[in-house]
C-alpha positions in Angstrom: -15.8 36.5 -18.0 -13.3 34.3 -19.7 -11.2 33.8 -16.6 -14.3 32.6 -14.9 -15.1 30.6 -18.0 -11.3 29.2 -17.8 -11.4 28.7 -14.1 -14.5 26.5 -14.0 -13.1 24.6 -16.6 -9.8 23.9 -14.8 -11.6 23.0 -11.6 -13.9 20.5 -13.6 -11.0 19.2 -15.2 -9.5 18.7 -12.2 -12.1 17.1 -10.1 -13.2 14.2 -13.1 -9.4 13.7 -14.2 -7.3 10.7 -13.7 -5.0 9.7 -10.5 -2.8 13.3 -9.2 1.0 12.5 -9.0 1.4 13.0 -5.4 4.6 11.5 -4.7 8.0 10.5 -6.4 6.4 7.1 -5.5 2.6 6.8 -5.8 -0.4 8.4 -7.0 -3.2 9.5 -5.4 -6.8 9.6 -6.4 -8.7 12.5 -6.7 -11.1 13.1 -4.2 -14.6 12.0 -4.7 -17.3 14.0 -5.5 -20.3 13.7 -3.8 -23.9 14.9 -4.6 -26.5 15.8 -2.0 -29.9 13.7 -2.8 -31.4 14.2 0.6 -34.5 16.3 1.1 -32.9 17.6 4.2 -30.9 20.8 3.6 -27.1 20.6 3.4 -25.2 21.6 6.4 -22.3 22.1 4.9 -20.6 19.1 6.7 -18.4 16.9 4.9 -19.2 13.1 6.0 -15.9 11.0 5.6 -15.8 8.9 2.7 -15.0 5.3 3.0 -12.2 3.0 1.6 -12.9 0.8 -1.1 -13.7 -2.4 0.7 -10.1 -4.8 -0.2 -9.5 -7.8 -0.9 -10.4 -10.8 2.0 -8.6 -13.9 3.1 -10.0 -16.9 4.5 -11.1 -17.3 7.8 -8.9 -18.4 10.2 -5.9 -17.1 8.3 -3.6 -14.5 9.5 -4.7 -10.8 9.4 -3.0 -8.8 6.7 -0.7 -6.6 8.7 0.6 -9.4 10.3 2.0 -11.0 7.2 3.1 -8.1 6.3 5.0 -7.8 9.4 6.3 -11.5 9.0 7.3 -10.7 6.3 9.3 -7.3 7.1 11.1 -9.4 9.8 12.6 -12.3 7.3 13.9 -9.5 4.9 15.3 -7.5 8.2 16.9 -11.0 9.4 19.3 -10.7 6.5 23.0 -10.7 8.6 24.9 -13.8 9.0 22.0 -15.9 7.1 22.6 -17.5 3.7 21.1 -16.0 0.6 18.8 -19.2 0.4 17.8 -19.3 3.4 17.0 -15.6 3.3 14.9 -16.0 0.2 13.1 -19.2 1.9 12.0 -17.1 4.9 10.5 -14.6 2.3 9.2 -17.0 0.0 6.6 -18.0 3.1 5.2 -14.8 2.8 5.0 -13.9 -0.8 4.0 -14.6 -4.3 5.4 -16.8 -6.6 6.1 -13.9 -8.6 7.3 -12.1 -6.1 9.6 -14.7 -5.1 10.8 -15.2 -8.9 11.7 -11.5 -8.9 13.6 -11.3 -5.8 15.7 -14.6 -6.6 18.5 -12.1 -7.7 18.0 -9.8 -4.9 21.3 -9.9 -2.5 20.1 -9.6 1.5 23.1 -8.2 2.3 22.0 -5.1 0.2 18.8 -4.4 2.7 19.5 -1.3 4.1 17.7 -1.4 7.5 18.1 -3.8 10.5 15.0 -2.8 12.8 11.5 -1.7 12.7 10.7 1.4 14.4 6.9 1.7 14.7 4.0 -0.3 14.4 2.3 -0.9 10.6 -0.1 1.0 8.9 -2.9 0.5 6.2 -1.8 3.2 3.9 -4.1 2.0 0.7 -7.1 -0.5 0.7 -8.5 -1.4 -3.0 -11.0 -4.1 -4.4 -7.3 -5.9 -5.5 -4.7 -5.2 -2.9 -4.2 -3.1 0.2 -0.9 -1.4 0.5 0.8 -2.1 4.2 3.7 0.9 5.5 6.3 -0.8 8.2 8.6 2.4 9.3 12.3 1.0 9.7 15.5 2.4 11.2 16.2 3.2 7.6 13.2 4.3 5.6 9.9 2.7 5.1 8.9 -0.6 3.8 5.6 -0.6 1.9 4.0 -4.0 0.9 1.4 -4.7 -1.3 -0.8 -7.4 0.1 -3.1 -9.6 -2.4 -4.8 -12.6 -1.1 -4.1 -16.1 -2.9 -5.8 -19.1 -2.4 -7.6 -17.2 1.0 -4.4 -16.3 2.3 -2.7 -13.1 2.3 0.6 -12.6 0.7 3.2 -9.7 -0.2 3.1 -9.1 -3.7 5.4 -6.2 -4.1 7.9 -4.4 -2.1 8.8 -0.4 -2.0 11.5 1.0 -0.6 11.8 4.7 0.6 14.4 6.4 2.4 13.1 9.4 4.7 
């Protein structure tokens, strides 16, 4: 009985607790649960869930991935290009914080020189939706907010495969 007890508890636990470490990375939410109100019976069918609905820019403005994609290609374009004129290109696309953090950042320290596959919505929240943009070295991950209607990168991740 008190491994049953203990079990329940655990499973509770882990179905109401906070964000699962998923990833050296990121966090991942735990699923939601869902409670059948309906007076028809439950089939046992699991309807998918949907995203959070994310943030939205203007209209007329250029669709998130393409931004992000813009902006994946200035920090690509880094060879035989001067440091300001790197950080210009990338300043288009991002934050002013952003911009302020990377003034530092050295472009002949980006690892990659290509992309290798199309982008991919990889998070969508009420405040930002995280954009994935595979490269010949790793993957780029950019997390889009929208300012003043338009979107811009407002952090960058780096992982190597």
């Amino acid at each position: 009985m008190l491994v049953v007890v203990i079990a329940v508890v655990v499973g509770v636990g882990k179905l109401l607790g906070g964000p699962t470490r998923t990833s050296p990375g990121g966090y991942q939410p735990n699923p939601a649960i869902t409670v059948n109100t309906s007076p028809i019976p439950d089939d046992g069918l699991v309807e998918p869930s949907e995203s959070p609905a994310g943030p939205s820019a203007s209209p007329g403005t250029a669709p998130v991935q393409t931004v992000a994609v813009k902006f994946a290609q200035a920090w690509l374009h880094h060879a035989g290009v001067s440091a300001t004129d790197w950080h210009a290109a990338l300043g288009r696309y991002s934050t002013k914080a952003l911009t302020e953090r990377l003034k530092d950042a050295d472009p002949t320290s980006v690892p990659a020189t290509r992309t290798t596959g199309d982008s991919t919505i990889v998070d969508q929240q009420p405040s930002y939706v995280i954009i994935a943009i595979p490269l010949d070295a790793g993957t780029l991950s950019l997390r889009m907010v929208t300012i003043d209607g338009r979107w811009l990168v407002d952090g960058v991740d780096w992982q190597r495969p």
